[in-house]
BASENU-794930 format. One record per residue (C-alpha): x, y, z. Coordinates in steps of 0.5 Angstrom, whole numbers, padded with zeros to 4 digits, always signed. Last residue first. Layout:
XYZ ...
This chain:
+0108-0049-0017 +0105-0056-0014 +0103-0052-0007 +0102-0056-0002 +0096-0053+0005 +0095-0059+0010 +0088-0061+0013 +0086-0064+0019 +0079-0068+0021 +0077-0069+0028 +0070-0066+0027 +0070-0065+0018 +0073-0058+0015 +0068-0053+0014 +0070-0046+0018 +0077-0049+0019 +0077-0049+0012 +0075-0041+0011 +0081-0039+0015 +0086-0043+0012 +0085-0040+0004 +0085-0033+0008 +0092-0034+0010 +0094-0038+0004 +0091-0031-0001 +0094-0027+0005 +0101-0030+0004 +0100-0030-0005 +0099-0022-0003 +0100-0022-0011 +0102-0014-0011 +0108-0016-0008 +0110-0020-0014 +0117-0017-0014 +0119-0017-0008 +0117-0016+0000 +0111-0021+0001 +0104-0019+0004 +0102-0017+0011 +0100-0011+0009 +0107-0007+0010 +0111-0012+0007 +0114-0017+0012 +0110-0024+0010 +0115-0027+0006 +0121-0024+0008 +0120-0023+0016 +0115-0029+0015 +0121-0034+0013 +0121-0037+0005 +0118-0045+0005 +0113-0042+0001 +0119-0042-0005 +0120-0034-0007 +0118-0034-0015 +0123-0029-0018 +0122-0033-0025 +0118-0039-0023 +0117-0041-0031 +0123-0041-0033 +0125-0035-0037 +0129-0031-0033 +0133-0035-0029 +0133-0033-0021 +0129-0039-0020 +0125-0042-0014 +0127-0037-0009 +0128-0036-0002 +0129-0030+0001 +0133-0029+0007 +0133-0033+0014 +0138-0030+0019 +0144-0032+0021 +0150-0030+0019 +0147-0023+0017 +0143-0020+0012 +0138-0014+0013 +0131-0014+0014 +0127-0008+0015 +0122-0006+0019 +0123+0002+0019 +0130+0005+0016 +0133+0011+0015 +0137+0014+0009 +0142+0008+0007 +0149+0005+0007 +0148-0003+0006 +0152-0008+0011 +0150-0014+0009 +0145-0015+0003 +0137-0011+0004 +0130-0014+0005 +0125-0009+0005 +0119-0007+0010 +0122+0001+0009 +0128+0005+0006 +0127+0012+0007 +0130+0019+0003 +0134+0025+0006 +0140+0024+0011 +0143+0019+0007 +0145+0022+0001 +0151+0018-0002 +0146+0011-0002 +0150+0005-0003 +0147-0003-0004 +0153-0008-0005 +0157-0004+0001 +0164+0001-0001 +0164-0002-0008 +0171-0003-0009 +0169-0011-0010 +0176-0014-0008 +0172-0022-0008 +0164-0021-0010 +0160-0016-0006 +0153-0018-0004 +0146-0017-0008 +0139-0019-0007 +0135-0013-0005 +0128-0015-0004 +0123-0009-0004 +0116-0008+0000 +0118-0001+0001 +0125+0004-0002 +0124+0011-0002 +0128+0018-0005 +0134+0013-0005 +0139+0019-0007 +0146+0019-0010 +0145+0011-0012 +0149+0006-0012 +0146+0000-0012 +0149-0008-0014 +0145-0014-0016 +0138-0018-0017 +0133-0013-0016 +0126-0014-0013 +0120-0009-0014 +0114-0007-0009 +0116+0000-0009 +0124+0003-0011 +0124+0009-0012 +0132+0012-0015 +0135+0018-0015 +0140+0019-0020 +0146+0014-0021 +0153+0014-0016 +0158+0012-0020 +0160+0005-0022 +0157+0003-0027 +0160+0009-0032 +0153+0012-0033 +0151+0011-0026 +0149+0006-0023 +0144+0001-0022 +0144-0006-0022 +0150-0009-0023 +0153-0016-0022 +0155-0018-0016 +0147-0022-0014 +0148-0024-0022 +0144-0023-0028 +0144-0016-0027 +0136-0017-0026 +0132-0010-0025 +0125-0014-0024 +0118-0011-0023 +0112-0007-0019 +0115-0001-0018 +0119+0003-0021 +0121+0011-0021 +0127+0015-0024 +0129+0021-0022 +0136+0023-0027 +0142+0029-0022 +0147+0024-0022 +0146+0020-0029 +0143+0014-0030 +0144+0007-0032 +0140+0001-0031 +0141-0006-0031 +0136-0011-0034 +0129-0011-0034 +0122-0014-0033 +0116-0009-0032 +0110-0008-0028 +0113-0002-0027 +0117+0003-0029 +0117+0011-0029 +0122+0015-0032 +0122+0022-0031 +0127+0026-0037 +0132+0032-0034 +0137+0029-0033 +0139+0026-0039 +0145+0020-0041 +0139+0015-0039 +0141+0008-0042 +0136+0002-0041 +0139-0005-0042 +0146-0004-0039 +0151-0011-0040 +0150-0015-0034 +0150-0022-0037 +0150-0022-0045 +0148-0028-0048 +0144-0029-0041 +0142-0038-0039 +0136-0041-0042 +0140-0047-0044 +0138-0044-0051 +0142-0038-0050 +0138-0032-0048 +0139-0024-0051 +0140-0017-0048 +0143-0020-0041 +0136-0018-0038 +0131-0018-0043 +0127-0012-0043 +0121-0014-0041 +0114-0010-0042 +0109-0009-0038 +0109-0002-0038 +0115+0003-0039 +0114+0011-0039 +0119+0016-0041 +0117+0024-0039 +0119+0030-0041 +0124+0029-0047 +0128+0035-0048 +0133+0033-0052 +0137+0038-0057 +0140+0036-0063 +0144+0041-0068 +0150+0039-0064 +0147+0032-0060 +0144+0033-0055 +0144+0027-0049 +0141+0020-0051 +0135+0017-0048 +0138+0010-0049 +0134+0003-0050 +0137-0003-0052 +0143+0000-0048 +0149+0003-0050 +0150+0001-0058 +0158-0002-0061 +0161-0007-0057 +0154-0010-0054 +0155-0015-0060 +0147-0015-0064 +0141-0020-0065 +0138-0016-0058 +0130-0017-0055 +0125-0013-0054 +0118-0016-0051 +0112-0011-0052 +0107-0010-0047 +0107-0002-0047 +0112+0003-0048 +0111+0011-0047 +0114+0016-0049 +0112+0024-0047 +0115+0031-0050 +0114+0037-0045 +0119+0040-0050 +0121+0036-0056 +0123+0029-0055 +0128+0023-0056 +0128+0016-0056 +0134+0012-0058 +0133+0005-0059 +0139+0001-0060 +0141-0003-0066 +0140-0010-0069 +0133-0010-0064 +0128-0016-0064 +0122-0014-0062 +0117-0020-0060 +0109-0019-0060 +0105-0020-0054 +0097-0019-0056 +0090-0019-0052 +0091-0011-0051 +0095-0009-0058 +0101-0008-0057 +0105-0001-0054 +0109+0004-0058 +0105+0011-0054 +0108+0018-0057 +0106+0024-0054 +0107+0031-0056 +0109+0038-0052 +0114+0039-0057 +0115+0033-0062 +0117+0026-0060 +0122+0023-0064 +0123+0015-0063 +0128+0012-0068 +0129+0005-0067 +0134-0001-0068 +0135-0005-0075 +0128-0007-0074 +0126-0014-0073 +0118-0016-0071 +0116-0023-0068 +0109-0024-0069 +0104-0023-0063 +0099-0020-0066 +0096-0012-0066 +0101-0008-0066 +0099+0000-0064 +0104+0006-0066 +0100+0011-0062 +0100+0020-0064 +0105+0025-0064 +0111+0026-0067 +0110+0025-0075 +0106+0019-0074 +0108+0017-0081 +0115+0017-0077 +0114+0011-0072 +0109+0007-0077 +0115+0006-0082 +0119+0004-0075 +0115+0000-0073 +0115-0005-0080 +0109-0006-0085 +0105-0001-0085 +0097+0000-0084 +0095-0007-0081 +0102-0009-0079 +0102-0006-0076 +0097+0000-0074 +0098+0008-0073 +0093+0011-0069 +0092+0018-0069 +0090+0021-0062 +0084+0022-0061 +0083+0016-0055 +0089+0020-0051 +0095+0016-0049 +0096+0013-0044 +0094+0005-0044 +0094+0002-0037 +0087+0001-0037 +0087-0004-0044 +0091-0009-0039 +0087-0015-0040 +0092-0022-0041 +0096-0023-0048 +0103-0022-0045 +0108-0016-0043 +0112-0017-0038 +0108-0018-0032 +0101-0021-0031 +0103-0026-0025 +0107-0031-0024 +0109-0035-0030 +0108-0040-0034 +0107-0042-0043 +0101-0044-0047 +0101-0045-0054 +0100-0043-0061 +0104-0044-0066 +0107-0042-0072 +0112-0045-0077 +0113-0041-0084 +0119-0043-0088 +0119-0050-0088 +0124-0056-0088 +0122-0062-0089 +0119-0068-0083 +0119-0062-0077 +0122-0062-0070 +0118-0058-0066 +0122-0057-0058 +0119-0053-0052 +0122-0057-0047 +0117-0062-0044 +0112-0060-0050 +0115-0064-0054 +0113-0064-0061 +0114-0069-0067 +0112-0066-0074 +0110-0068-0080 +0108-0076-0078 +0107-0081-0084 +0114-0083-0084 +0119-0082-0090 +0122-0078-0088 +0123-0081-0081 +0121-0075-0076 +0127-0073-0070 +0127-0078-0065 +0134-0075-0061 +0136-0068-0063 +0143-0068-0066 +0143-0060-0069 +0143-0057-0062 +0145-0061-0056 +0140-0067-0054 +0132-0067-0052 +0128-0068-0056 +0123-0073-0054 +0116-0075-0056 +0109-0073-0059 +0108-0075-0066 +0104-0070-0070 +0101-0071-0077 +0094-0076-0073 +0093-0070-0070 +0091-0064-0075 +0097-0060-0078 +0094-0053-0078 +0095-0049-0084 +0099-0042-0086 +0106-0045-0087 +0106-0050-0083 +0102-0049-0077 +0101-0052-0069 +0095-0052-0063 +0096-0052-0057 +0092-0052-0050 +0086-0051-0054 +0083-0046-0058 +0084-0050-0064 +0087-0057-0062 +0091-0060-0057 +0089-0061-0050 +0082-0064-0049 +0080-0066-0056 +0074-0070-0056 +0075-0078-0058 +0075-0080-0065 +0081-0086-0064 +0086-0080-0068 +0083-0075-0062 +0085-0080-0057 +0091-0082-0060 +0093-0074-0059 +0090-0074-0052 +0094-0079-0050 +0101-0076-0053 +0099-0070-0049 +0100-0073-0043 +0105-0078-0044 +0109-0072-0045 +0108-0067-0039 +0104-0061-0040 +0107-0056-0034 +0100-0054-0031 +0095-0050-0030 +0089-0054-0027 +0083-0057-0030 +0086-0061-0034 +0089-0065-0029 +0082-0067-0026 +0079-0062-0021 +0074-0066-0017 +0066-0066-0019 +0060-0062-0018 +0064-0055-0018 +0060-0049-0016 +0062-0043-0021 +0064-0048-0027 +0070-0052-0027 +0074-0049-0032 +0078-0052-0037 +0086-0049-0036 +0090-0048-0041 +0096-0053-0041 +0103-0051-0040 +0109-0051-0045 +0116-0053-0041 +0121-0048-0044 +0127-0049-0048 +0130-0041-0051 +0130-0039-0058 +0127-0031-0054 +0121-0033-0059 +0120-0039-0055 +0117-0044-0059 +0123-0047-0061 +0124-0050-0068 +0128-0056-0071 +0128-0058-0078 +0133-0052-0082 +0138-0054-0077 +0145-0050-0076 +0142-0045-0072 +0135-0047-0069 +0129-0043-0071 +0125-0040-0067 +0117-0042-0068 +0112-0036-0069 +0107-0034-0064 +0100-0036-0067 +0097-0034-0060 +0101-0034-0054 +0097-0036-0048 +0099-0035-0041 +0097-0041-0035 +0098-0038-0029 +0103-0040-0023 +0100-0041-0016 +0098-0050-0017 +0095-0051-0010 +0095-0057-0007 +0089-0058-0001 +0090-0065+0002 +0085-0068+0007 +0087-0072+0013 +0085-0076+0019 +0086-0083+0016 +0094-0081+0014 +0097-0081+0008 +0101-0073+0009 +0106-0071+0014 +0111-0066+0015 +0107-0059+0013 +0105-0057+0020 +0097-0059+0020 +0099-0065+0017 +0102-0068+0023 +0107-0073+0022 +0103-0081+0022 +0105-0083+0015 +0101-0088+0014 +0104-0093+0007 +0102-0091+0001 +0097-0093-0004 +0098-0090-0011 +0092-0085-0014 +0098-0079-0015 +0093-0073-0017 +0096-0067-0012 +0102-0069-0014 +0107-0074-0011 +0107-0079-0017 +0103-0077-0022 +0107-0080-0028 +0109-0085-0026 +0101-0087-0024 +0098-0085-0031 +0103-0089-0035 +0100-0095-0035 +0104-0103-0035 +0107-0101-0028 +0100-0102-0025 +0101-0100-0018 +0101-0104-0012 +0097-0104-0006 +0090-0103-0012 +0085-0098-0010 +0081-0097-0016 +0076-0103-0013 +0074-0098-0007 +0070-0103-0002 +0065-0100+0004 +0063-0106+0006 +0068-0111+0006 +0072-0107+0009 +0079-0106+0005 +0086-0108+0008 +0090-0103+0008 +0095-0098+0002 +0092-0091+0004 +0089-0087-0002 +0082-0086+0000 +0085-0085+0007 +0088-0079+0004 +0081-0074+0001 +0085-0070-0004 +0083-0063-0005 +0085-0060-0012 +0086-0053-0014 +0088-0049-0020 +0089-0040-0016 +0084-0035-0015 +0086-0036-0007 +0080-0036-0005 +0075-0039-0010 +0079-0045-0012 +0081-0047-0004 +0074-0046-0003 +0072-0049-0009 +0077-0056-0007 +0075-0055+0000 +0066-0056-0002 +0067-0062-0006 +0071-0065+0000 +0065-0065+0003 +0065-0062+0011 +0060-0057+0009 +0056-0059+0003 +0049-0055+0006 +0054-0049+0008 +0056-0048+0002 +0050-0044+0000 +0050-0040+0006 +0057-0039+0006 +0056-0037-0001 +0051-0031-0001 +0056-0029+0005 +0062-0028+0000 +0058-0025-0004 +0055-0020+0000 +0063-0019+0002 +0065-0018-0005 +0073-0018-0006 +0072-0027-0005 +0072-0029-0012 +0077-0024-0014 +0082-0026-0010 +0084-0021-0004 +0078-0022+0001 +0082-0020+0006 +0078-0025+0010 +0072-0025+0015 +0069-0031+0018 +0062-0033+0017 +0058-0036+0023 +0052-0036+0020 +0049-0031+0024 +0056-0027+0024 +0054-0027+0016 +0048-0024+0017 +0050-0019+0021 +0056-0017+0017 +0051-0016+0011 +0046-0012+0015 +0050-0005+0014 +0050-0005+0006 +0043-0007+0007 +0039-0013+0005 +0037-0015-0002 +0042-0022-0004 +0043-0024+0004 +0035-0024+0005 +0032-0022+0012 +0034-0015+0011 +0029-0015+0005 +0023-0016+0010 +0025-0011+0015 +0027-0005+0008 +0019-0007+0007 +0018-0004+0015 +0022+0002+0014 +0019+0003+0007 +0011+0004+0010 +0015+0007+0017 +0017+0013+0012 +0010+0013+0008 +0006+0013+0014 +0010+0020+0016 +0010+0023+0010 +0002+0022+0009 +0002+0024+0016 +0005+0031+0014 +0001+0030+0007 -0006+0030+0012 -0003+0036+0016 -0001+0040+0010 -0009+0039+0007 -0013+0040+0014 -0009+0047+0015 -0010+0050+0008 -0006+0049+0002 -0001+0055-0002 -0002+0060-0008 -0006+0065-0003 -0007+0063+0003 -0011+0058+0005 -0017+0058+0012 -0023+0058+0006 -0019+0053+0003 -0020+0049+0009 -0027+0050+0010 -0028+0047+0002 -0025+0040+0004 -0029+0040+0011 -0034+0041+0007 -0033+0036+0001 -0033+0031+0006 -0026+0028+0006 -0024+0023+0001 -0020+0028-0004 -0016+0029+0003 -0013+0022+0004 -0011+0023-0005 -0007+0028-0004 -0004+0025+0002 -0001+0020-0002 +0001+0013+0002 +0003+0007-0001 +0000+0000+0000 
């Protein structure tokens, strides 16, 4: 019912109504009338006040502040709700409500699991597992004592989330992380790296073997992933090996190819799937590919297709090899390889970190002009060089010119990661208040560091030439440290510079980026976050000035991990940060991380090496005999787990940053606070007297 006090004073008497304009004042309503709409208004308020009550009742139309009511009622437990699944409190509650109907089935872990950490999952009950004598009762006939050595599946899981071989009881507590098969426990295994695609990415070839590729555009061997099939929102089955992000393994694959061959559906291998490979324009179906291994030294690889045979191509997705049957001079793939986070460019969402302006000319390549150096000078100093493929790009270096109060953006397309590969160095100049960015491109080397700086240098004025560049911009992109990667995966050129300022005046700002050494004058501000400076060494260095041994310009450091020496005139600020470096043997260096100022600038909730000179510290962690640092999984760029800290790192280290996240790099992850969450949330559906154990399978 609603209240109107027009329409309460239209059923008075027609005396009352006549009375009471007799008493109004002219162009307003008598007394009897304003008192109707007075209780009209009030009837109304109490009428929305009650329908609020009803709404309050249901989780989906309460109000904002009811929320946390509701969810004491039910006995929710707040987390930091850092996983996207999770950011929603109202949606949070919704859920526990619905899972409180599964609670205590391993259903209902394995989502949350999924759910709140953002990451594969899989919950394993351990007493299905354990090599007993069976009740006749209850009998599990896949749970055979010894495995059966004809199948490949129970070798090739073996100590992963997905081992289905009897093991004895262990009876160390899981709680702790010592144990495992035991009655009482259940398993969490979380698979935390991603699953990047890279779509018709062309192969590298190998030197000296026109049959063999790689599929990494740096030339490298890396191991291919799997593209994750979801789930669904409410998981009604337990996760299977394609359902997580993981290494794809060389069994596994073949399988898949058979089955396609027997007229099963493609799982791994196909358009859209995991993997997916082309020659000269066509995709080679199944039956043409031969899985199996490549490995050997370049030019001698074992198991390479017959010529004679009836297989095209032979991959092994375990080192990202392709050996082909005849030689062919354009080979694509598409696949899927690992990493930690959306950082260094890639084909994940990062449209919202385009600067330029919507209405500046856009020039498009390949679409538009061939080469980016062509699309560079069509743009005559302002406007956006957009790439829109992954292909790989060769340019014999690069002219950047941007006019007075001009902006040049050179990024990939959003959904594209595209390879540049340099013969010389790109050099960015700039009018007055003349501003670059660079956005999700790969930037490799093909040349001798003896001749050019840097791959990317902002050089002084030249006679004639003058720089006034304002403003130089990298985001996600990787600058690959040591230039180029040999096929071991190890740098070409270890520690040579990567990004060259000879001005002081230009501002450079870098984030979610990988790189190389960095060289700046005294007097240049430069400002990172969220990324790598890797000298390839702890003793290499990192950051100096342009002679690599002076004092650099003022250097911030937020979120970012460093792989080698400092020496900066001022550390404006350092926070949530690992330093890792130490001086080699005769090293002149006076400490492994040196600031000439000390009186300004501060150095907060990093790890830092031994005997650093800096501002003033708070809360940080310096390395002394003794005391647990970083422990990382690897410190080569390119593999999988690049920069990663193992779970096994100590809290001051792995749960020292200001919130309660990791210091370094990843930072922006708050992984710890995904597995604190993830641990809160169990506790609230795990089964009387059961134990749960958290392993992380990447």
């Amino acid at each position: 019912m609603s209240f109107d006090g027009q329409k309460l004073f239209a059923l008075l008497p027609a005396l009352y109504r006549l009375r009471d304009g007799q008493l109004a004042q002219p162009r307003q309503v008598g007394p009897l009338e304003s008192l109707l709409l007075l209780i009209a208004e009030q009837l109304a308020a109490i009428e929305e006040d009650l329908d609020q009550l009803y709404d309050n009742q249901f989780i989906e139309t309460c109000a904002p502040w009811v929320i946390p009511y509701i969810g004491d009622l039910i006995g929710y437990q707040e987390v930091k709700g850092v996983a996207p699944a999770v950011a929603s409190p109202r949606a949070e509650v919704a859920h526990t409500i619905s899972f409180r109907r599964r609670k205590g089935t391993v259903l209902v872990l394995e989502q949350l699991a999924r759910d709140v950490t953002g990451w594969g999952a899989h919950a394993v009950e351990f007493f299905k597992v354990l090599a007993t004598t069976q009740y006749m009762n209850h009998v599990r006939p896949d749970d055979f004592y010894t495995p059966n050595l004809r199948d490949w599946k129970p070798r090739v899981y073996m100590d992963t989330g997905f081992d289905r071989t009897a093991q004895k009881v262990d009876v160390r507590r899981i709680a702790v992380g010592r144990g495992r098969y035991n009655i009482q426990n259940i398993g969490v295994f979380l698979w935390s790296l991603n699953s990047y695609g890279a779509t018709s990415a062309p192969a590298t070839p190998v030197a000296g073997n026109p049959l063999c590729f790689r599929f990494s555009p740096l030339g490298r061997d890396i191991p291919l992933f799997n593209r994750p099939i979801f789930q669904g929102a409410d998981i009604t089955a337990a996760a299977r090996p394609e359902n997580v992000p993981d290494r794809l393994r060389r069994q596994v694959l073949c399988r898949d190819i058979q089955n396609i061959v027997a007229g099963a559906p493609a799982v791994y291998y196909g358009a859209g799937k995991s993997l997916i490979l082309s020659i000269n324009g066509h995709a080679v179906p199944a039956p043409e590919i031969q899985v199996c291994d490549l490995s050997g030294a370049d030019g001698s690889w074992v198991n390479m297709p017959a010529a004679s045979g009836t297989y095209k191509a032979a991959i092994d997705p375990q080192l990202g090899r392709i050996a082909l049957q005849t030689a062919a001079p354009n080979v694509t793939a598409s696949y899927c390889y690992g990493f930690n986070a959306d950082m260094g460019g890639g084909e994940y969402p990062r449209a919202d970190t385009f600067a330029s302006s919507p209405s500046q000319a856009v020039v498009r390549v390949p679409h538009d002009v061939a080469d980016i150096q062509s699309a560079l000078n069509a743009l005559a100093g302002d406007g956006i060089v957009e790439i829109t493929d992954s292909r790989l790009y060769k340019a014999n270096g690069l002219a950047v010119n941007v006019k007075a109060n001009g902006h040049i953006e050179l990024r990939a397309r959003d959904g594209c990661r595209p390879t540049l590969v340099l013969h010389d160095e790109m050099k960015v100049t700039g009018g007055a208040d003349a501003i670059f960015d660079l956005n999700g491109l790969l930037v490799t080397a093909d040349f001798s560091p003896s001749a050019p700086a840097a791959l990317v240098r902002i050089p002084a004025p030249a006679s004639g030439e003058p720089n006034q560049l304002s403003l130089l911009r990298l985001t996600h992109c990787t600058l690959v440290p040591g230039w180029a990667l040999m096929p071991g995966g190890d740098a070409q050129f270890p520690g040579q510079p990567i990004f060259v300022t000879e001005l002081a005046g230009p501002q450079v700002e870098i984030s979610k980026s990988i790189l190389g050494t960095i060289r700046a004058p005294e007097l240049a501000a430069l400002k990172i976050s969220d990324s790598f400076v890797d000298a390839n060494d702890a003793t290499g260095v990192a950051f100096a000035a342009l002679d690599g041994a002076g004092a650099g310009g003022a250097l911030t450091l937020t979120g970012c991990t460093v792989i080698g020496k400092i020496h900066s005139t001022l550390l404006s600020l350092v926070s949530n940060a690992i330093i890792w470096a130490g001086l080699a043997a005769g090293d002149p260096w006076k400490a492994a991380l040196w600031a000439d100022r000390r009186q300004q600038g501060c150095v907060r909730y990093s790890y830092l090496p031994s005997g650093s000179i800096t501002p003033r510290r708070y809360q940080c962690v310096e390395e002394t005999r003794g005391t647990p640092g970083p422990l990382f999984t690897s410190l080569r760029y390119g593999d999988p787990a690049y920069g990663k800290l193992l779970p096994q790192t100590a809290d001051s280290v792995r749960r020292g940053a200001d919130d309660g996240g990791e210091m370094g790099a990843f930072h922006f992850l708050l992984a710890p606070l995904r597995e604190s969450d993830l641990r809160i949330r169990i506790l609230e559906y795990l089964p009387v007297g059961m134990e749960f154990g958290i392993f992380y399978e990447t």
